[in-house]
N, C-alpha and C positions, 0 to 999 in steps of 0.2 A: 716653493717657498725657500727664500734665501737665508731665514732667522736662523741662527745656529742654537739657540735657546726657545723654548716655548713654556706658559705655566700654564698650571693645570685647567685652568676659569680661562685661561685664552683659547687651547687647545678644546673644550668642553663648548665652547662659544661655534668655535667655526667648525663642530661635527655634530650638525639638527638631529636631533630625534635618537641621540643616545643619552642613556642615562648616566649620570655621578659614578654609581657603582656598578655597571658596566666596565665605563671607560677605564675606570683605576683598574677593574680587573683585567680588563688589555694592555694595560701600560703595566702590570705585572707581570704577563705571560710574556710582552716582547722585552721586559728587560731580565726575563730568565735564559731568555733565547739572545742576548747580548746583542739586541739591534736598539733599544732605547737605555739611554741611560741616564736615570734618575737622582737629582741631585738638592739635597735641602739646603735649606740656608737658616740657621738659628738667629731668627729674625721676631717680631710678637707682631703682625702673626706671621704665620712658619711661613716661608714661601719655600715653594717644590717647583725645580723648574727639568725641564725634559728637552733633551738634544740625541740626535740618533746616535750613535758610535760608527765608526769608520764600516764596520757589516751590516750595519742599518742603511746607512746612506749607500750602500752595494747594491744590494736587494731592492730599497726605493726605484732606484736607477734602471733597475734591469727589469720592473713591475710596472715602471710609468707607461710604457706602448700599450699595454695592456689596459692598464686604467683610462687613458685617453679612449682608445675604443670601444670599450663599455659605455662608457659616458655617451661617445659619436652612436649608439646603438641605441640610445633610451628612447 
């Protein structure tokens, strides 16, 4: 994915079969761990949007071979 930005109801859209509060609590754990970085906008209504940090898009990087062949394995 080339989006530099993602919001929450888009990124919730294209990962089937997790929940609301799940996902928020994954996109807490990765922005404790400074690979997502969460950003609001004081908007009615609030928009939250999610872009990886330069050590998120590291580790994407270096996890993609990996995920390609799990997927090639299903």
């Amino acid at each position: 994915v080339s989006r530099k930005t993602i919001r929450f109801n888009e990124l919730k859209a294209a990962l089937t079969g997790i929940s609301g509060r799940t996902l928020s609590q994954r996109l807490r754990d990765l922005e404790g761990q400074r690979m997502v970085k969460r950003e609001v906008h004081d908007e009615m209504p609030v928009r939250v949007e999610y872009s990886l940090t330069p050590r998120g898009a590291q580790v994407a990087t270096l996890a993609l071979p990996l995920v390609l062949y799990l997927r090639a394995s299903d």
